[in-house]
C-alpha positions in Angstrom: -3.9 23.3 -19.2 -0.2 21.7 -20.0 -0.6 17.7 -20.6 1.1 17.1 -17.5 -2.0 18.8 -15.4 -4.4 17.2 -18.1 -3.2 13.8 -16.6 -3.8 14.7 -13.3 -6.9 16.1 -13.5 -8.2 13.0 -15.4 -7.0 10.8 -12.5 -9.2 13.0 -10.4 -12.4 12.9 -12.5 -12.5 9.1 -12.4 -10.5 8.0 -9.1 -13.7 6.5 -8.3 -14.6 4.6 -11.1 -13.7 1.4 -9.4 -16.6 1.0 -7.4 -19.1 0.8 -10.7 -16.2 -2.0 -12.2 -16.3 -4.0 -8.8 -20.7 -3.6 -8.7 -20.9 -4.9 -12.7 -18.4 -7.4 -11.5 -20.4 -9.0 -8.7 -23.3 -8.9 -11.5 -21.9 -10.9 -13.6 -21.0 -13.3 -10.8 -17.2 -12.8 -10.1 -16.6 -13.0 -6.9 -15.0 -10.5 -4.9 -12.2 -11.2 -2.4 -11.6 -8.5 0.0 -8.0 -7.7 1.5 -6.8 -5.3 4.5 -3.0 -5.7 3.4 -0.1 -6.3 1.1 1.1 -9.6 2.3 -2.2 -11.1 0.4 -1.3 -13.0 -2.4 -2.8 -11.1 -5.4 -1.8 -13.7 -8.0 -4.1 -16.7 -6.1 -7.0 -14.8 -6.1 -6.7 -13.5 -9.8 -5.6 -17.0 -10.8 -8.8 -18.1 -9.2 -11.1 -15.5 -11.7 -12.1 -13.6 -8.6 -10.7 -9.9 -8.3 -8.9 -8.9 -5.5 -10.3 -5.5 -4.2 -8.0 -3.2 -1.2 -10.2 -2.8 1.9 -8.2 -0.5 4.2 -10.4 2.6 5.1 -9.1 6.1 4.4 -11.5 8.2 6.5 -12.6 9.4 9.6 -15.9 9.0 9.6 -16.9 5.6 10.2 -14.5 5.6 13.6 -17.4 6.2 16.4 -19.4 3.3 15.2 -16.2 1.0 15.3 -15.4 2.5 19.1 -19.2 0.7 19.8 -17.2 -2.2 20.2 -13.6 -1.1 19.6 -11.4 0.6 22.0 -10.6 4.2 21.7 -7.0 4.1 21.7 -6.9 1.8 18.9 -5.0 2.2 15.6 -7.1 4.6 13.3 -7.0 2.5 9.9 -8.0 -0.4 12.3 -11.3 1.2 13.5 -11.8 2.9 10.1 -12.1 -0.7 8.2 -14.2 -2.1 11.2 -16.4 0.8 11.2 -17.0 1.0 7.6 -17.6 -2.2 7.5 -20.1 -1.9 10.8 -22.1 0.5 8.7 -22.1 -0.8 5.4 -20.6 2.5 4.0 -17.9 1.1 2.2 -18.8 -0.1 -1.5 -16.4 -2.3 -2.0 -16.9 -4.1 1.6 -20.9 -4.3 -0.1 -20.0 -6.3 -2.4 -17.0 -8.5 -1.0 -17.9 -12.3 -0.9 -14.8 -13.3 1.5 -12.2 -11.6 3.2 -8.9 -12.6 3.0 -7.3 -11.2 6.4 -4.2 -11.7 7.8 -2.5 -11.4 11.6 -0.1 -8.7 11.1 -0.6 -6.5 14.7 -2.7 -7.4 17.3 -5.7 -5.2 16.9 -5.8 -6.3 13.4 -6.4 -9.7 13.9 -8.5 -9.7 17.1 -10.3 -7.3 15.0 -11.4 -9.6 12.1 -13.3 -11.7 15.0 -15.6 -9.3 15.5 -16.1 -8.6 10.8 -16.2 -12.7 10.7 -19.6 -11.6 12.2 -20.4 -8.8 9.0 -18.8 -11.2 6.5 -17.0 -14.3 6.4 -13.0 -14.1 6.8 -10.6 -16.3 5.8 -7.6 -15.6 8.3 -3.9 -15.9 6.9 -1.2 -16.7 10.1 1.6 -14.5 8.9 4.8 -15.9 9.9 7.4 -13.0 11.5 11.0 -14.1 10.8 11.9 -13.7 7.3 14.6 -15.8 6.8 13.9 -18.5 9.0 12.8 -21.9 7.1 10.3 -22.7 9.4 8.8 -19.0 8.5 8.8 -20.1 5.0 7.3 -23.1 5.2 4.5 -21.6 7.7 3.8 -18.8 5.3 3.8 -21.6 1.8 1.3 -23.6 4.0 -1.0 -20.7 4.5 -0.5 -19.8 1.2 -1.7 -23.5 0.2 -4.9 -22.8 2.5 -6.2 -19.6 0.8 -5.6 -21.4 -2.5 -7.9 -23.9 -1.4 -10.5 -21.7 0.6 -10.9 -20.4 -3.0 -11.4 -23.0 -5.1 -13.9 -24.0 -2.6 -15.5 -20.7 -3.0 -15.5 -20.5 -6.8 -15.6 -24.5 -7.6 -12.7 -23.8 -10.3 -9.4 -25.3 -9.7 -6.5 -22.9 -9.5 -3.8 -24.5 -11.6 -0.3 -24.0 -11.5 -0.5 -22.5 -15.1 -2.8 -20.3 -14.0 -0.7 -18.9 -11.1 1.7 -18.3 -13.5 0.1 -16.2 -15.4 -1.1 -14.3 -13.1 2.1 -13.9 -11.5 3.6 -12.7 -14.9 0.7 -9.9 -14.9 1.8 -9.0 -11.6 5.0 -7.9 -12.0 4.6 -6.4 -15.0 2.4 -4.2 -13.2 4.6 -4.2 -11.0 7.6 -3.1 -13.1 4.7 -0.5 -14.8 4.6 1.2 -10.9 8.2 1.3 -10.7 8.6 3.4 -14.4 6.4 5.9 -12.8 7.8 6.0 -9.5 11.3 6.9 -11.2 10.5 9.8 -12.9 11.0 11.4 -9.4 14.5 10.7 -9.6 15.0 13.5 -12.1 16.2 16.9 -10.6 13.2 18.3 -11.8 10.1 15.5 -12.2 6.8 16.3 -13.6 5.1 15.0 -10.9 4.8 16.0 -7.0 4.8 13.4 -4.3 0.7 13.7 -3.8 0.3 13.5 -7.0 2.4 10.4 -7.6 0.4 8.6 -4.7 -3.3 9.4 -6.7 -1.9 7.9 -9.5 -0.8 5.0 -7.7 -4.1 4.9 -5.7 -5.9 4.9 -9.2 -3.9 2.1 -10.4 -4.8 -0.2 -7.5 -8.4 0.6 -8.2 -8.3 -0.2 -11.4 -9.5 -4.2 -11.3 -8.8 -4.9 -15.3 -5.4 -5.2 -15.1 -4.3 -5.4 -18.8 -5.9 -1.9 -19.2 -4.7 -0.5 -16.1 -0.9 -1.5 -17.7 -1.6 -0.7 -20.8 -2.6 3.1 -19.5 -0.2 3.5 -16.9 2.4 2.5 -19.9 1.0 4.9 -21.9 0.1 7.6 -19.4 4.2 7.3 -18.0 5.9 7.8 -21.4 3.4 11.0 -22.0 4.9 12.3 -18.2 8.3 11.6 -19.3 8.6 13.3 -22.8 6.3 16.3 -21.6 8.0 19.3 -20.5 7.8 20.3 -16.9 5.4 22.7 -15.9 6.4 23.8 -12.7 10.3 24.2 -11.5 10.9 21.3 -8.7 14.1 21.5 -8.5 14.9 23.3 -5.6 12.6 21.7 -3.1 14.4 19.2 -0.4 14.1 15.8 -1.9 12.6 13.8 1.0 11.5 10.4 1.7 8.0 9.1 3.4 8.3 5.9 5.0 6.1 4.2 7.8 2.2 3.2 8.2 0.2 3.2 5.3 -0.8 6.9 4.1 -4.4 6.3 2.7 -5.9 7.7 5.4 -3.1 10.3 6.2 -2.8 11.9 2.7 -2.8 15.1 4.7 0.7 14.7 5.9 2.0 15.0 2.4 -0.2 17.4 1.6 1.5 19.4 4.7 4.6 18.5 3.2 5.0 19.4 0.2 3.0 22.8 1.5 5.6 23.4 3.4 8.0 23.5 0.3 9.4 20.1 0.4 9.3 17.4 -2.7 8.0 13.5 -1.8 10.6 11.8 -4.4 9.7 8.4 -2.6 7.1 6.4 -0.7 8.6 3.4 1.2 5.4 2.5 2.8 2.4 -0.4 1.9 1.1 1.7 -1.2 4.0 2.7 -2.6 7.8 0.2 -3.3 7.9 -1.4 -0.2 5.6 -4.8 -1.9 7.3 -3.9 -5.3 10.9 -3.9 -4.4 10.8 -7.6 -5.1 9.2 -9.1 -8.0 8.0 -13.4 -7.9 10.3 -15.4 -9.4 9.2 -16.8 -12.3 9.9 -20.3 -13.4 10.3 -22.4 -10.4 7.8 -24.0 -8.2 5.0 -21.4 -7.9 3.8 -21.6 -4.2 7.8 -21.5 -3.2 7.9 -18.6 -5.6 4.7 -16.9 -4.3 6.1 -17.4 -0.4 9.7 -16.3 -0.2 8.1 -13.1 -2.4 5.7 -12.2 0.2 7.8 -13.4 3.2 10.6 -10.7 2.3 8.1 -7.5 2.5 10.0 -5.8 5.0 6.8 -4.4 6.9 8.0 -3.2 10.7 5.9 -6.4 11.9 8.8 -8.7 11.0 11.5 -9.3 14.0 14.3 -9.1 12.8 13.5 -6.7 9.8 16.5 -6.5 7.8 14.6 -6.3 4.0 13.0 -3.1 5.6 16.6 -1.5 6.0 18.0 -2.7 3.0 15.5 -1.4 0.8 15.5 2.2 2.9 19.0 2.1 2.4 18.5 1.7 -2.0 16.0 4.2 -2.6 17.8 6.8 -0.3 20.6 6.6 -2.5 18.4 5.5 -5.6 16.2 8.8 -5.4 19.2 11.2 -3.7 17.2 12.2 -0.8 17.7 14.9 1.6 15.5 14.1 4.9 13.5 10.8 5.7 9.8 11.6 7.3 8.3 8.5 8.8 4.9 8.9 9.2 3.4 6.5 12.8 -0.3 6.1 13.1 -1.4 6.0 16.5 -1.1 3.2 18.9 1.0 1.2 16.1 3.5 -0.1 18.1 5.5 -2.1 15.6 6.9 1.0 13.6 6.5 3.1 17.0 9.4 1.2 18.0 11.2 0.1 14.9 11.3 4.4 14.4 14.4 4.0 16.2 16.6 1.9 14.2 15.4 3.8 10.9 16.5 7.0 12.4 19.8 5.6 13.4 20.3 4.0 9.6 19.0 7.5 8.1 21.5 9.4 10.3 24.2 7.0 9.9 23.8 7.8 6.0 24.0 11.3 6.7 20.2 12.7 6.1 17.6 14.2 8.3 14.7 12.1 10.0 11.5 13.5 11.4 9.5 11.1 12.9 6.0 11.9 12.8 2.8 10.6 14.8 -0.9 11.1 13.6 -4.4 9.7 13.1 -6.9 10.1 10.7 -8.8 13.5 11.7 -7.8 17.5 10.6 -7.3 18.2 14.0 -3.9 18.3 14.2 -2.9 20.1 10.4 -1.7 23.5 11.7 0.6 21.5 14.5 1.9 19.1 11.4 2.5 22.5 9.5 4.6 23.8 12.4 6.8 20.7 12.7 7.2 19.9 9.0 7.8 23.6 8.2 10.7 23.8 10.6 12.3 20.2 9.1 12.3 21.5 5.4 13.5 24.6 6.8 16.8 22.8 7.7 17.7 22.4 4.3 
């Protein structure tokens, strides 16, 4: 086994070793502070000595229980995280002492009325109008509200000192990501797409946070110095933007069996919260709210920091074809599908537009479609 496949398969052995760090956290009396999305301000709740733990589910299972109370034609990821949480089948849920939720769609935040009853949530109004004043202000005040929902929680002040710290750890994880996430700009990267996002997921997982840099800064010079073990250099260089993929890592699985190469993910776990750092050295909260406030996630109307960034990384990561994976029922990047197929084609690339949930069901008819878009190159 090369080191490249060695780094890998170590990623899979202990992809789950983040549920024993979260239970001997909650042992030693850290509180836990769950989150459904990546407009939650990390850096408050680390700044607060409570760890910030990623709650969307990724499965299947737990959806009949959640359709108890949920309707049927309901995002997936939705029902999975109620369900899960319904049944008590998600670890990290366990041991959660506050959610920190926030009103992105509709069945998300109607949603968290029914988990206030499972745990109690802390619900963030997310402002949809990026570069409206107002919107800023809204989203600092909200901001100003979880700070103090958890220094009522943990009786510890959260200083601005603190804050900035924490936003300094941030984006150097931050920066850490987007090392990795480059090597798939050579012709030839040592990584595929699916196994760029387990690394990823592993990071997020990972709840010390100087470690986690320290090995991902580690583990992404030993990528980058090995020699490849495989020739990618032929496959069609494509893009994955859309939903979050958690729950849908068959797509790229499909993808990439199909002969294609994921050199990017423009999506909620992969650049789209890291294509802006926080400013450091000004006011904090302004800092921490004009970050967040420019995630360009297809809720926002307009949404021109969604475009822009498509726009970089197709040229930053020379892609072929855009594939922009739509869970069902989400209507927000249902619609918004449209304009990114116009700005993909107005670039001169292919788009494929693809709509799924969370079970196998549909694999062979993904296959079928996907086979025929890579075919095109």
């Amino acid at each position: 086994m090369g080191p490249i496949a060695m780094i890998v398969d170590e990623v899979r052995r202990h992809n789950r070793d983040g549920i024993l760090e979260i239970k001997e956290a909650h042992e030693r009396g850290t509180p836990i502070i769950g989150t459904y999305c990546g407009y939650m301000p990390w850096e408050i709740i680390d700044a607060a000595g409570a760890i910030a733990v990623s709650l969307c589910a990724k499965s299947e299972e737990a959806i009949p229980a959640a359709e108890e109370h949920l309707p049927r034609n309901l995002c997936p990821l939705v029902k999975s995280s109620y369900g899960h949480a319904l049944r008590g089948t998600c670890p990290y849920f366990h041991f959660c002492d506050l959610i920190v939720a926030e009103t992105t769609c509709d069945g998300k935040k109607k949603m968290y009325e029914l988990m206030d009853r499972i745990k109690p949530v802390h619900l963030v109004q997310i402002p949809q109008r990026p570069d409206r004043p107002e919107d800023f202000a809204l989203m600092k005040s909200e901001f100003n509200r979880v700070r103090q929902r958890l220094e009522d929680l943990t009786g510890r002040a959260i200083t601005d000192e603190a804050l900035g710290t924490s936003m300094a750890l941030r984006n150097r994880e931050r920066r850490s990501l987007r090392i990795l996430w480059e090597l798939s700009r050579r012709k030839n990267p040592p990584l595929t797409g699916c196994e760029i996002q387990e690394i990823t997921d592993y990071i997020q997982f990972r709840f010390d946070k100087e470690k986690a840099i320290a090995w991902l800064e580690a583990t992404t010079e030993a990528l980058s110095q090995a020699t490849p073990e495989r020739d990618l250099s032929a496959r069609p260089r494509i893009l994955v933007t859309g939903c979050p993929i958690g729950g849908v890592m068959k797509t790229l699985e499909v993808l990439e069996e199909t002969g294609a190469l994921v050199v990017c993910f423009e999506n909620c776990s992969g650049q789209k919260e890291s294509l802006r750092p926080v400013e450091e050295g000004v006011d904090v909260m302004d800092a921490l709210a004009e970050k967040y406030l420019a995630i360009g996630c297809s809720v926002m109307s307009p949404n021109p920091h969604r475009m822009e960034g498509l726009k970089r990384l197709i040229g930053e990561y020379d892609v072929d074809g855009v594939v922009e994976i739509v869970l069902t029922a989400c209507h927000t990047y249902a619609v918004e599908g449209y304009s990114v197929r116009e700005l993909v084609h107005s670039l001169g690339k292919s788009y494929l537009s693809i709509e799924t949930d969370y079970s196998s069901g549909d694999r062979e008819q993904l296959a079928t479609r996907m086979g025929a878009f890579v075919e095109m190159f």
